[in-house]
C-alpha positions as CSV (number, residue, x, y, z in Angstrom):
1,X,-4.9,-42.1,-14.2
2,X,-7.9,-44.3,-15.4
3,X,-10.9,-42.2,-13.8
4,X,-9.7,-38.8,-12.5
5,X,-12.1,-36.9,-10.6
6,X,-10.9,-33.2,-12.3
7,X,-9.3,-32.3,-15.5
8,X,-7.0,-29.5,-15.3
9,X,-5.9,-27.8,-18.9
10,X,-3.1,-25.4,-18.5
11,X,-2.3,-23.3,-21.8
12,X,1.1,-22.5,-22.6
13,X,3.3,-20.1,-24.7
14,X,6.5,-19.3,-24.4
15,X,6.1,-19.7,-20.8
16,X,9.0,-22.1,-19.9
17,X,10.4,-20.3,-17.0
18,X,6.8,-19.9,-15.3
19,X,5.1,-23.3,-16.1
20,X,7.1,-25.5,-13.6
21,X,5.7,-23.5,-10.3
22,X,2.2,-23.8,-12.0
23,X,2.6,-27.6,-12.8
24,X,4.4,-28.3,-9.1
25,X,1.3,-26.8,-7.6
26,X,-1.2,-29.0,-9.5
27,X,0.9,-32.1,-8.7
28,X,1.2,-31.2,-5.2
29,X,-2.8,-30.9,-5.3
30,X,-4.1,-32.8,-1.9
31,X,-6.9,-34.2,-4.4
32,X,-4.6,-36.6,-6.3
33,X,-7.5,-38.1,-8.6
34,X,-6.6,-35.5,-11.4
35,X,-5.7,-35.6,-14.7
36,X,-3.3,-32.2,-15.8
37,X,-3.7,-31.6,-19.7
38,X,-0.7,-29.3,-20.6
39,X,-1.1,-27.6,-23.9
40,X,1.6,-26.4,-26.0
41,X,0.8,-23.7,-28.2
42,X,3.5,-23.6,-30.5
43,X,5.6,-22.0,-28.3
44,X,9.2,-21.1,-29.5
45,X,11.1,-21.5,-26.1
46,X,11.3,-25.3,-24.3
47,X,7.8,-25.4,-23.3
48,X,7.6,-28.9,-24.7
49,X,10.4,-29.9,-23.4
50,X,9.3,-29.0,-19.9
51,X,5.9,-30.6,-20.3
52,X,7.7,-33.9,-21.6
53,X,9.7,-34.1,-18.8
54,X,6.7,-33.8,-16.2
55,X,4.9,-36.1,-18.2
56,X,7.3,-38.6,-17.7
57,X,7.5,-38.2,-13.8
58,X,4.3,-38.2,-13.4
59,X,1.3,-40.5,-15.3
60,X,-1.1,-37.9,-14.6
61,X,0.7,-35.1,-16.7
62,X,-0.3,-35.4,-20.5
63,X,0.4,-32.8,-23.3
64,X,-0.6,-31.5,-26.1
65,X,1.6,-30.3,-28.5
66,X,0.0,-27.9,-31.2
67,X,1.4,-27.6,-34.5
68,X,0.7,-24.1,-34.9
69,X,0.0,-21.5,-32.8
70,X,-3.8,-21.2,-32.5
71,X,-4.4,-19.2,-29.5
72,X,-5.7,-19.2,-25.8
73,X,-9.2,-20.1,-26.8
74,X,-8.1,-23.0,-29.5
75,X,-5.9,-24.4,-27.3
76,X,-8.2,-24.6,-24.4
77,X,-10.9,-25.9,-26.9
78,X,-8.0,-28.9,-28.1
79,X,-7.9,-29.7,-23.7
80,X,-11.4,-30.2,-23.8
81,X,-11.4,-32.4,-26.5
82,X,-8.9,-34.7,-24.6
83,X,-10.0,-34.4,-21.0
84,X,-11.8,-37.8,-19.7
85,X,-13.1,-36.4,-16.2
86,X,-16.4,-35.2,-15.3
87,X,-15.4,-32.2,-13.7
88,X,-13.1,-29.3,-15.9
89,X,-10.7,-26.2,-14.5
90,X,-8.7,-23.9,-16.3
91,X,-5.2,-22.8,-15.1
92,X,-2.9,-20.7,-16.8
93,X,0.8,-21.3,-17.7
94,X,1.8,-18.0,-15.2
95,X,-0.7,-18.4,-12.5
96,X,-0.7,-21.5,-9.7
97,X,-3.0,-23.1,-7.6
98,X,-3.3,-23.2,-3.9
99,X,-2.5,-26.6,-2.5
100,X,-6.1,-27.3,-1.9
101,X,-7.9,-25.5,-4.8
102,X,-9.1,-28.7,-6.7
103,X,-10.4,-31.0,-3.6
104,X,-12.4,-27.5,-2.3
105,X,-13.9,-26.9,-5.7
106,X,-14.6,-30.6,-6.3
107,X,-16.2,-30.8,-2.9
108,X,-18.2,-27.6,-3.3
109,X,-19.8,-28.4,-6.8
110,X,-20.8,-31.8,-6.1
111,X,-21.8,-32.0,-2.3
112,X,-24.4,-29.0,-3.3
113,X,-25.1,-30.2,-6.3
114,X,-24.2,-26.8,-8.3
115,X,-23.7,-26.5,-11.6
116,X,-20.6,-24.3,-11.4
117,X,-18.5,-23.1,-8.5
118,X,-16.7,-20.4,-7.9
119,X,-13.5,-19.4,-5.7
120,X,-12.1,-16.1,-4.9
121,X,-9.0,-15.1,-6.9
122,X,-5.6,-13.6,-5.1
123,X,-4.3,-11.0,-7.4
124,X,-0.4,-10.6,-7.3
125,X,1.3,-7.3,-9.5
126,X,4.4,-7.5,-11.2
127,X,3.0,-5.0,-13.4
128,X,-0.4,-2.7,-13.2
129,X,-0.6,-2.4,-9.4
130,X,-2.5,0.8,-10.1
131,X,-5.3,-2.0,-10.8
132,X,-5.5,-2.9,-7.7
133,X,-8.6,-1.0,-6.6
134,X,-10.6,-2.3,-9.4
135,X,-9.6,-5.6,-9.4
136,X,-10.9,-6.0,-5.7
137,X,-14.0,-5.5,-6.7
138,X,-14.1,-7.2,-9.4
139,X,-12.8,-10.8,-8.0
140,X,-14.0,-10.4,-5.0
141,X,-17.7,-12.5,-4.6
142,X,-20.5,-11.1,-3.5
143,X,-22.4,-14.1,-2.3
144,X,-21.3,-17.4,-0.8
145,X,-23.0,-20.6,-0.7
146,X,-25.4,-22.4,-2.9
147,X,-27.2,-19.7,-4.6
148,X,-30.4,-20.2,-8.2
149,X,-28.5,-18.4,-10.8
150,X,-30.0,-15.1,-11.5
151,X,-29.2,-12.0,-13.8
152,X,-27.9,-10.3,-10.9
153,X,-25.8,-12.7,-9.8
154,X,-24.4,-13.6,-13.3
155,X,-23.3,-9.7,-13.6
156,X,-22.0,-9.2,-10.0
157,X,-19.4,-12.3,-10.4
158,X,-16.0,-12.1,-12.4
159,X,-16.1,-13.6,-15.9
160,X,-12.4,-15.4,-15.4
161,X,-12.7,-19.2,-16.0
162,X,-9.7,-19.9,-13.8
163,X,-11.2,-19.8,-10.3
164,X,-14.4,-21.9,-11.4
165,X,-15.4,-25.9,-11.7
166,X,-17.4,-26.8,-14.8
167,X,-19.3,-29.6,-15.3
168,X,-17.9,-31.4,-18.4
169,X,-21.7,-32.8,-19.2
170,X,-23.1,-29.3,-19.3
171,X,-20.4,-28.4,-21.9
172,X,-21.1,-31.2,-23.8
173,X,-24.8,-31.1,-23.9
174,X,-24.4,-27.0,-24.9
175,X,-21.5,-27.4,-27.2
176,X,-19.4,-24.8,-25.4
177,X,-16.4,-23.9,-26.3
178,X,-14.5,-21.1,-25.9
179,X,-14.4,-18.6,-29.4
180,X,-11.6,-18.9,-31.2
181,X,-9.8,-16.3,-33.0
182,X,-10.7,-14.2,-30.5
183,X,-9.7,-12.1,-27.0
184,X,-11.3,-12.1,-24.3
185,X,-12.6,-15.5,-24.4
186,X,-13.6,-15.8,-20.8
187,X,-16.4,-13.1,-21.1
188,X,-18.0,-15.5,-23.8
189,X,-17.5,-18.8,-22.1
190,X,-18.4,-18.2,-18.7
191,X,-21.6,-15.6,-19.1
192,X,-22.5,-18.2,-21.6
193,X,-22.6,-21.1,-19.2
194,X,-23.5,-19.2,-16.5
195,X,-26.9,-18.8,-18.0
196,X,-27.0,-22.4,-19.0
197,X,-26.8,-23.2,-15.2
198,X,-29.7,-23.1,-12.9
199,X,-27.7,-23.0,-9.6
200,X,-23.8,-21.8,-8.4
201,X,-21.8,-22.8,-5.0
202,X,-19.8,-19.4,-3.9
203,X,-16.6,-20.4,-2.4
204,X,-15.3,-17.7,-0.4
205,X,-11.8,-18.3,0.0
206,X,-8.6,-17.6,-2.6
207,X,-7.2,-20.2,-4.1
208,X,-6.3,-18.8,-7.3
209,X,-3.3,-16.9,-7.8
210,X,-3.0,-14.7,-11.5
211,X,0.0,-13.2,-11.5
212,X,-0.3,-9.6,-13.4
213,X,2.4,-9.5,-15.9
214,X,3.8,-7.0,-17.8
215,X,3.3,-9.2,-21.5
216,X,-0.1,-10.6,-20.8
217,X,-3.0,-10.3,-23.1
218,X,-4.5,-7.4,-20.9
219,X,-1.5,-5.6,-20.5
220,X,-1.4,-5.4,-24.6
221,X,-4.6,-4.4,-24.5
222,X,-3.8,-1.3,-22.3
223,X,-0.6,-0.8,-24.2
224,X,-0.6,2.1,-26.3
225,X,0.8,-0.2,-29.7
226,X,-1.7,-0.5,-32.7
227,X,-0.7,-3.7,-33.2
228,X,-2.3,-5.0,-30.2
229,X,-5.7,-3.8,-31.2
230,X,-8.2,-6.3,-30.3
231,X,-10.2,-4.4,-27.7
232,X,-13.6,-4.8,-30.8
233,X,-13.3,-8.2,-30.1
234,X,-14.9,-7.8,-27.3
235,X,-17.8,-6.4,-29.3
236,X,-17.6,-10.0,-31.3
237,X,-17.9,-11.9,-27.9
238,X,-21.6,-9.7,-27.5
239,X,-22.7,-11.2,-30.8
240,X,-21.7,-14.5,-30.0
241,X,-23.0,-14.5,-26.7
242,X,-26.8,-13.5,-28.5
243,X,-26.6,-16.2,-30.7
244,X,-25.9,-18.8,-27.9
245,X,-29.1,-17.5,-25.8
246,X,-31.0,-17.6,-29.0
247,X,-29.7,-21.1,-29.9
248,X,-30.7,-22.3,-26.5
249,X,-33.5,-20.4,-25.8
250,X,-32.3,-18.4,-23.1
251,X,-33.0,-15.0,-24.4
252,X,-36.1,-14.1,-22.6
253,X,-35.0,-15.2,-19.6
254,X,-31.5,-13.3,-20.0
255,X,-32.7,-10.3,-22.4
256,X,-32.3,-7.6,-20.2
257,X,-28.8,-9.1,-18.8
258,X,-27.4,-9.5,-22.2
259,X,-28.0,-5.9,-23.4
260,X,-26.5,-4.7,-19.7
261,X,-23.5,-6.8,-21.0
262,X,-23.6,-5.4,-24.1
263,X,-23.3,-1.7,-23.0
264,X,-20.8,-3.0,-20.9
265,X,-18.5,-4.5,-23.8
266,X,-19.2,-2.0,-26.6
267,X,-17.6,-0.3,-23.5
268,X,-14.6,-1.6,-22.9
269,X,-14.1,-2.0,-26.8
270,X,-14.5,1.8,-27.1
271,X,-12.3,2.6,-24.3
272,X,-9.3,0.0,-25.7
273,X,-9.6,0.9,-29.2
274,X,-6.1,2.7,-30.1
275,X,-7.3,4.8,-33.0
276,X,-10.2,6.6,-34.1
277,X,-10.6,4.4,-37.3
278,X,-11.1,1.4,-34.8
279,X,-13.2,3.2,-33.0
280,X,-15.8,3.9,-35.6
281,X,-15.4,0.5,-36.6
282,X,-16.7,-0.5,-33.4
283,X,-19.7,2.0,-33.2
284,X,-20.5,0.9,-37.0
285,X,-20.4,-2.7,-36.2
286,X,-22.6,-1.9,-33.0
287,X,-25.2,0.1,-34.4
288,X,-25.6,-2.5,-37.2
289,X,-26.4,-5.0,-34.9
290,X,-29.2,-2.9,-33.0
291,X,-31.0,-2.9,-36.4
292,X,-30.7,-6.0,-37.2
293,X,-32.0,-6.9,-33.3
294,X,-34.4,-3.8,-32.5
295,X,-37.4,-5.9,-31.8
296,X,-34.4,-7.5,-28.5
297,X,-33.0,-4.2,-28.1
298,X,-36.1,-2.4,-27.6
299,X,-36.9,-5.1,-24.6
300,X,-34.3,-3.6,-22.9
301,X,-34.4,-1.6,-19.4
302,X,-34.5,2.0,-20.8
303,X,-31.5,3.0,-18.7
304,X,-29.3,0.1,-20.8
305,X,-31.3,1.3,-24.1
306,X,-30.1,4.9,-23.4
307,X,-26.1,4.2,-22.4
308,X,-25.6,1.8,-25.8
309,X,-27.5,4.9,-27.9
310,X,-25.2,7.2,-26.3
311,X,-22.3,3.9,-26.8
312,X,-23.0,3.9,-30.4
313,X,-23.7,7.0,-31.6
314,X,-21.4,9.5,-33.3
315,X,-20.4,12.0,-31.2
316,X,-17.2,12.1,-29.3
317,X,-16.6,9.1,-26.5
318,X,-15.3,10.0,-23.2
319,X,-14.5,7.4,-21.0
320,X,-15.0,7.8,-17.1
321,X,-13.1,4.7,-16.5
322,X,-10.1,6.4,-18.1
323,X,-10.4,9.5,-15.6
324,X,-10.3,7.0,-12.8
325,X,-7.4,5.3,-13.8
326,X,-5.9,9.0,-14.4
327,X,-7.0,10.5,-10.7
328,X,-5.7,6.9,-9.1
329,X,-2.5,7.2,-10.9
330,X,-1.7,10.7,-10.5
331,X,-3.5,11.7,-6.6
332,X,-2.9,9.4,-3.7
333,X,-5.6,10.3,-1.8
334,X,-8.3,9.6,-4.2
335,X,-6.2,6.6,-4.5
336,X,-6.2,5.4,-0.7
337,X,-9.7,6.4,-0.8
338,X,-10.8,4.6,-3.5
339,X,-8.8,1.2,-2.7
340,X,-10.4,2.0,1.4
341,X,-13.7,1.9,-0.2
342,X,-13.4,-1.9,-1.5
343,X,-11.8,-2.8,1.3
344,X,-14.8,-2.2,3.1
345,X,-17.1,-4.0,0.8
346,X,-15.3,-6.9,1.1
347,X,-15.4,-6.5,4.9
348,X,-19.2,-6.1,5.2
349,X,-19.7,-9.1,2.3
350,X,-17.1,-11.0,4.9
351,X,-19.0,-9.6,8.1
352,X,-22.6,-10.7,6.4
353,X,-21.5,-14.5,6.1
354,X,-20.2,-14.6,9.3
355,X,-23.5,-13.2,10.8
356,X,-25.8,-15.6,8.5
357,X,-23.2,-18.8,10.1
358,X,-24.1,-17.8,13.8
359,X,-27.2,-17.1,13.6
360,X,-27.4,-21.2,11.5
361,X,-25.6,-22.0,14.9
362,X,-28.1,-21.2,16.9
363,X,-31.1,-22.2,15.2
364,X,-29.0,-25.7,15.7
């Protein structure tokens, strides 16, 4: 395809038996005017052998085939590099698209204008249903329409790249890519371009559908294996996040979000750690950084100033989000109770729209 509307980069490794449902459902797309960039991470199965073959079926399939294995992040990094639309989204090897997920995005970010969209995401378990609960909240939206980008906004929407619309010019004109070497790359990428934007289109349906898996990067992270340690690099994505404000002179407008995001991922690296060595490396690494950026830090709300002292210092961490998990695991009823709670957010957010549409109705 010449001029394709959307470029689609799909990461793979050693996800043979999975890609062909995710690579159907892009070609089955009702928007045809797409280009699919498959990316071969140096996968040891036939992942290149399956993109080759849908490559040669279909002109709009083209592959990448990486040499070694770099990554997530590299690989979505060596998609960019090749896609030719003006429009980008993300989908991963294990996760497919509803049949209209490109043409609604496409639609949403350029008839308002945005300069991201965002859809809803459909969460299916095949392992962690016990994350249910939390991961209604988290990918469910809390606004719809053409919204100005605020802080609050920015921290009350999911960080995943996969149910969003970039535009490719914004990434070019900010040099964005997503950090390689490094987890977690979605928390960098998207807060970072979310505070390059100045306005989003909320999408409320699901069109996304990520497949929890017993092997994926989050379930290593939860595993109890040393090995799979890389919950600090979430601490990295904070430093790299203050650098790209600072760069693009975004930090006074964002100060007070970035150190809520900071709390919020000295956090999660804290919680994820496996040992205790790791996790005075993180509260090292943390408080080093606060010295380094007092004059920032101290701009902070107090609240966010208090809970990465507290984050950071040496006494011993307990984590309330580990209780949680513990109570929803081991007593049903706080269970049902919890998972009834965000059922009912998502209701009211629902019922809200629906009241804001009719009363637009009328005023027609």
């Amino acid at each position: 395809m010449n001029n394709p509307k959307v470029s689609v980069i799909v990461t793979s490794y050693n996800d043979a038996k999975l890609l062909p449902k995710c690579l159907n459902a892009l070609l089955e797309q009702t928007l045809k005017d797409i280009e699919i960039i498959g990316v071969n991470d140096a996968s040891a199965d036939n992942t290149l052998e399956v993109l080759q073959k849908y490559a040669q079926k279909d002109s709009r399939v083209k592959f990448i085939d990486n040499p070694k294995n770099i990554g997530l992040a590299g690989s979505r990094n060596r998609g960019l590099e090749k896609a030719a639309a003006p429009f980008v989204m993300f989908c991963d090897a294990d996760d497919y698209y509803e049949p209209t997920m490109c043409q609604d995005m496409y639609t949403a970010i350029t008839e308002s204008a945005a300069d991201l969209a965002v859809s809803e995401i459909r969460v299916t378990y095949q392992a962690h249903a016990d994350m249910k609960a939390s991961d209604d909240n988290y990918y469910s939206l809390k606004y719809h329409g053409l919204q100005p980008v605020s802080a609050d906004i920015i921290y009350n929407t999911d960080l995943s790249s996969t149910n969003k619309i970039f535009r490719k010019s914004m990434l070019d004109q900010y040099q964005l890519e997503f950090p390689e070497g490094k987890r977690f790359e979605d928390a960098y990428f998207c807060s970072a371009y979310f505070c390059a934007s100045q306005t989003v289109f909320f999408l409320n349906k699901q069109l996304y559908n990520y497949v929890r898996h017993a092997g994926s990067i989050m379930s290593q992270t939860w595993s109890k294996e040393t090995t799979n340690d890389h919950a600090i690099d979430h601490l990295y994505i904070a430093f790299m996040l203050y650098d790209f404000l600072e760069k693009h002179q975004l930090l006074e407008k964002y100060n007070n979000l970035y150190w809520q995001y900071f709390a919020a991922f000295e956090d999660f690296a804290l919680r994820n750690s496996k040992s205790q060595t790791r996790i005075r490396e993180v509260k090292t690494l943390a408080k080093q950084f606060l010295q380094s950026h007092s004059a920032s830090f101290n701009q902070a709300q107090p609240n966010d100033q208090e809970a990465i002292r507290r984050l950071s210092s040496g006494r011993f961490y307990f984590s309330t989000t580990r209780l949680k998990r513990f109570l929803i695991k081991l007593l049903p009823t706080y269970r049902l109770t919890t998972e009834n709670i965000q059922r009912l957010h998502t209701l009211e957010t629902k019922h809200q729209h629906l009241v804001e549409q009719i009363e637009k109705l009328r005023q027609n």
